[in-house]
N, C-alpha and C positions, 0 to 999 in steps of 0.2 A: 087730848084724850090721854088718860093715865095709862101702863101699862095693867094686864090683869093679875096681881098675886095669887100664888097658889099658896095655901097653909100648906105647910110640912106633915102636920097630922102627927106628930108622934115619931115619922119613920127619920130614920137618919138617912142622912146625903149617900148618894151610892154613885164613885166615882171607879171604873171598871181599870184605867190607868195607872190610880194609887192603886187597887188592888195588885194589879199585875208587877208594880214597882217592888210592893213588899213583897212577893211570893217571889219575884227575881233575883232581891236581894238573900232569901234567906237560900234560894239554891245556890248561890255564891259565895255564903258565910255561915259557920256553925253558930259563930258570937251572932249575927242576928237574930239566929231560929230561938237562940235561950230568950234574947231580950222581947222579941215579936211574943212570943208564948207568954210573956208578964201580963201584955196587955190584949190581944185579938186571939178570940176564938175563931172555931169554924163557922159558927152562927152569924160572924162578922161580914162574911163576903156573899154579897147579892149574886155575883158571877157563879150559875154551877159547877162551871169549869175547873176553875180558881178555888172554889171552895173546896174541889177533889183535890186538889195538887195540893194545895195547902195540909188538908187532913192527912194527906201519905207522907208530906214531909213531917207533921208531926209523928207520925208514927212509927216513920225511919227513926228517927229522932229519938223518942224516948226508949227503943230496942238499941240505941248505940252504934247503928249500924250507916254505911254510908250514905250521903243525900247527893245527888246531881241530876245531871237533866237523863240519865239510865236507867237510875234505881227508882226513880220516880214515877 
């Protein structure tokens, strides 16, 4: 007996791991947060968690202001 496929449907993979990996590294590193911000939105993280932390690190970010696990 085959296993059952599931279609994707449209939605992209949501891996809560890789999320939590980039949003670690950008509190880590300023040169991440530029490069991350070329490519992943906030719309990008299924995690609502993650998707908050992410948003304040942007937002530290583009005020110039410091980012780490405080001001976050």
């Amino acid at each position: 007996m085959e296993p059952d496929i599931v279609q994707n449907q449209g939605q992209m993979p949501e891996s809560r791991e890789a999320e939590e990996a980039v949003v670690g590294a950008m509190l880590l590193s300023r040169e991440v947060i530029s490069d991350v911000a070329e490519i992943l939105t906030e719309e990008d993280f299924a995690t609502p968690q993650l998707k908050e932390i992410f948003a304040a690190i942007m937002d530290l970010f583009e005020e110039g202001k410091p980012i780490d696990v405080i001001t976050v």
